[in-house]
N, C-alpha and C positions, 0 to 999 in steps of 0.2 A: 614317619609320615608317608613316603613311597611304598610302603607293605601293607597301611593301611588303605592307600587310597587306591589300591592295586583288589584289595578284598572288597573292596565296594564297586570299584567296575565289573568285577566279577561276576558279583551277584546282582547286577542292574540287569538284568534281563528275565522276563516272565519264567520263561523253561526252565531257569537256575535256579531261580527263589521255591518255584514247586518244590524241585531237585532237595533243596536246602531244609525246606517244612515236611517233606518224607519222611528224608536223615534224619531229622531230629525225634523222630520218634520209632526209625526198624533203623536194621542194616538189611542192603538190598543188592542182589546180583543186575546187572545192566538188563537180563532179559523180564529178569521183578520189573524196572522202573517201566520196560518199552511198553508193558501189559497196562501198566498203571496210567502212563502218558498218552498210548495212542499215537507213537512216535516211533521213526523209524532207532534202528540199531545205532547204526554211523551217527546221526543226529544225536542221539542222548548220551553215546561214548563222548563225541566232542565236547559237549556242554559237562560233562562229568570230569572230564580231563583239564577243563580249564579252571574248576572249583579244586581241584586239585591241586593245579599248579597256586594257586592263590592260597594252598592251605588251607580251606576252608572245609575240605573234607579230605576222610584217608580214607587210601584205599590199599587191601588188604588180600594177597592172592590165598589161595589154597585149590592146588592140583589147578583143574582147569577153569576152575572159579575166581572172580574177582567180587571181594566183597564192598561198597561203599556202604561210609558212616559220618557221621560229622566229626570233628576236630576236637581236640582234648584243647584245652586251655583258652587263651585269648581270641583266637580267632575261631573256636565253638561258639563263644559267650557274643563275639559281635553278629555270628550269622542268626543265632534263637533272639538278639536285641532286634535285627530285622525282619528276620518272621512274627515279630509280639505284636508291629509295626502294621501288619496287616488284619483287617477286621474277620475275629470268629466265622462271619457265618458269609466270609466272603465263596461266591458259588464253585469255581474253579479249586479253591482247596480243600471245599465239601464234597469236592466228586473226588478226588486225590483220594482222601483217607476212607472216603467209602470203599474205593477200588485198593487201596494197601488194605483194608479190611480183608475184603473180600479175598486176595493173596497168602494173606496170614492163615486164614481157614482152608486157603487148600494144603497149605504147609502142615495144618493140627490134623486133617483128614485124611493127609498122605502119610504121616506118623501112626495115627489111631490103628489104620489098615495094616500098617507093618506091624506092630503091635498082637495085633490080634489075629496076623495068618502067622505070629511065633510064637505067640505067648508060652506054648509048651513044649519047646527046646533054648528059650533065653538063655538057661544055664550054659549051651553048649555052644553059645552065640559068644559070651562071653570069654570061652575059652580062645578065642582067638588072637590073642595077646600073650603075655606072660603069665605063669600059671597062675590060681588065682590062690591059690593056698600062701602063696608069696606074696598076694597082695593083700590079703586076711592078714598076714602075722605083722606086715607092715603098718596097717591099720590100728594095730591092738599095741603094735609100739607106740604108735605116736599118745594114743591113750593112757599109757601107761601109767598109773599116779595119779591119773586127772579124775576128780572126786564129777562122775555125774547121779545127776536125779533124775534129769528128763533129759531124754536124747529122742532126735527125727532126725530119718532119713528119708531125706527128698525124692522123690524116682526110686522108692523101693523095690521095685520089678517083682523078684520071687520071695524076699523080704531076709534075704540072708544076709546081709547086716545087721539085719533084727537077729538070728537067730545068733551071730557070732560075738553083736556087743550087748542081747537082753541078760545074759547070766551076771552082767557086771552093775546093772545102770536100774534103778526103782523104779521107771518108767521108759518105756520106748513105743513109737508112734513113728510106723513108714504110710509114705501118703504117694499117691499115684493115682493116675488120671485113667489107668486101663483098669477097665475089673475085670478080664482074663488076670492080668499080672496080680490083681488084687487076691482073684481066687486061689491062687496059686501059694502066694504068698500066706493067706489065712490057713490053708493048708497042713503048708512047713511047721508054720507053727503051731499048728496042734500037738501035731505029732513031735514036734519037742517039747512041748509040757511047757513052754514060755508064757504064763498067765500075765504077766508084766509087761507084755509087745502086744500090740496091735498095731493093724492098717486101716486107712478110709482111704476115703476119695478126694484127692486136693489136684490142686493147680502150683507148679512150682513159682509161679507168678505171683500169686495171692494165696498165700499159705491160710490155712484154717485154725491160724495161733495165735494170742496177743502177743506184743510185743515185747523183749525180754523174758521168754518164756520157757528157753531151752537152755541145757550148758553144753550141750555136745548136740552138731550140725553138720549130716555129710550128705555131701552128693556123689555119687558111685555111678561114672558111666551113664553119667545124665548129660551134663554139660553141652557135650556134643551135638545134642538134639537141639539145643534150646535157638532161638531164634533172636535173642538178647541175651546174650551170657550175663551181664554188669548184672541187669536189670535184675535176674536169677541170683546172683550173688547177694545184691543189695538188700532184696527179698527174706534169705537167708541170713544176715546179720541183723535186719529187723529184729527179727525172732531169739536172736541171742542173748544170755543177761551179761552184764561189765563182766565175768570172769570165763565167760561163753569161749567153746573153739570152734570152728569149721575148717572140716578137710574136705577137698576134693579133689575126686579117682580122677583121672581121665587120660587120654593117648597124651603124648608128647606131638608136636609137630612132626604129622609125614605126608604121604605122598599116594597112599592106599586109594583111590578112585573109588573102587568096587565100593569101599565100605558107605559112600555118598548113594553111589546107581543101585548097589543092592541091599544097602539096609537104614536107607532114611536117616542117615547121618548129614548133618549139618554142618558139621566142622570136622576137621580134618584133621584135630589134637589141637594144641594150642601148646602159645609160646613161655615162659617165664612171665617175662615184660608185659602180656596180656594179661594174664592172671593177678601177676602182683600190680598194675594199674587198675584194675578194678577192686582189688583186697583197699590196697589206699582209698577210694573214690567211699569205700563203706567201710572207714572209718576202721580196719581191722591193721592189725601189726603181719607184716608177710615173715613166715619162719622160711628157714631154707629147704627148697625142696626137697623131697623122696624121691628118688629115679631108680624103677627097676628096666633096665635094660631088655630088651628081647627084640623078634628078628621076623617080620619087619617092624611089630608094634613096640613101644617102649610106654610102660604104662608111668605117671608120675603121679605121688602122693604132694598136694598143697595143704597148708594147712596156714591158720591166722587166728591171731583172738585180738582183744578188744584194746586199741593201741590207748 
């Protein structure tokens, strides 16, 4: 009773309930919310730190970043029962999500541009990790045995996923949102004769596939970018049929800065515990990780199919 009624004093307050109808649809750094609010720093750190302490939202560092989200379980579910509480088209939380819109799009446009002043050394972009021929063969392990028909990779970049799992899979289909990456990608694969892969143009949000559609789903050095990783996840298990797998590339947890300030990274690797709460959340079985080690990056293979 005292932690519920601790979560409702919380959120009695106009600034905290915005705060709260944000969360529940981005994750946001305190300088996102002050642009979005119209409010000072100090002012929406303290309102953020008190939803906090109430549980009602976590918060999440990386490097000099702190991330807020809303709350996994009981106390997510009573703070979205008190935003439902508030009417659609009330004005104050129509200029909100106008203003997270409009946030969101410089986020997709400060992406686009990095994208497209690299498009034609990605490959060399990627080398900054562990080698990748280590993370190709680790890839083609976890595949091993696994009968596919149709495979997509989400954020195909120069579409070498395509070119390393088409010789094995009836169909393959990389989708990306840049068409430098795309041209790039159509490319490669001419010139390997891969008649079986192709690329479009998709949104890793809204994939351009029914649902149940794939058996094999990877995201390769996507993740990082994404602005909702769940939501990316969830996305991708849509599209999976009941024997379907997804693996996804990405950093391990570190501390690299640069790779935020100079190359439109949004995440800073990620943890176990993050991955496999959202593998659960979409209804996937978490296998145990792949960890290739390396200095400072350590890249990890996830992988999950249909629990």
């Amino acid at each position: 009773m005292d932690t519920f009624l601790a979560r409702l004093r919380a959120a009695a307050e106009p600034t905290r309930l915005r705060l709260l109808a944000l969360c529940t649809s981005a994750e946001l750094t305190v300088s996102e919310v002050t642009q979005i609010l119209s409010q000072s720093q100090p002012r929406v750190s303290r309102h953020l730190k008190l939803l906090c302490d109430a549980g009602l939202l976590n918060r999440s560092r990386e490097g000099t970043w702190a991330f807020y989200r809303l709350a996994r379980g009981e106390a997510g579910e009573l703070a979205r029962s008190l935003i439902a509480q508030i009417p659609a088209d009330d004005p104050v939380l129509l200029r909100d999500q106008s203003r997270l819109d409009a946030v969101k799009k410089q986020r997709e446009e400060a992406a686009a541009e990095y994208f497209r002043q690299n498009a034609g050394r990605w490959s060399e972009i990627r080398k900054l990790h562990v080698p990748e021929e280590d993370v190709e063969a680790a890839v083609l392990e976890i595949f091993n045995g696994f009968s596919i028909t149709d495979y997509l990779d989400i954020g195909t970049g120069t579409g070498r996923l395509l070119e390393l799992m088409g010789p094995g899979v009836e169909h393959a289909t990389g989708v990306d949102l840049s068409h430098e990456m795309l041209n790039m990608a159509r490319s490669a694969l001419e010139k390997s004769g891969l008649e079986n892969c192709q690329v479009r143009l998709g949104d890793m949000y809204d994939l351009p596939f029914e649902a149940t559609s794939q058996d094999a789903v990877t995201l390769h050095q996507v993740l990082h970018y994404a602005d909702d990783p769940a939501a990316v996840i969830a996305e991708a298990a849509r599209v999976m049929r009941s024997t379907g797998r997804l693996v996804v590339i990405d950093f391990a947890s570190h501390e690299e800065e640069s790779l935020r300030q100079d190359h439109a990274h949004r995440r800073l690797g990620f943890d176990d515990a993050d991955i496999a709460a959202w593998f659960n959340q979409s209804d996937l079985q978490f296998d145990a990780p792949v960890i290739l080690e390396g200095d400072p990056l350590s890249v990890v293979l996830w992988s999950g199919t249909r629990s």
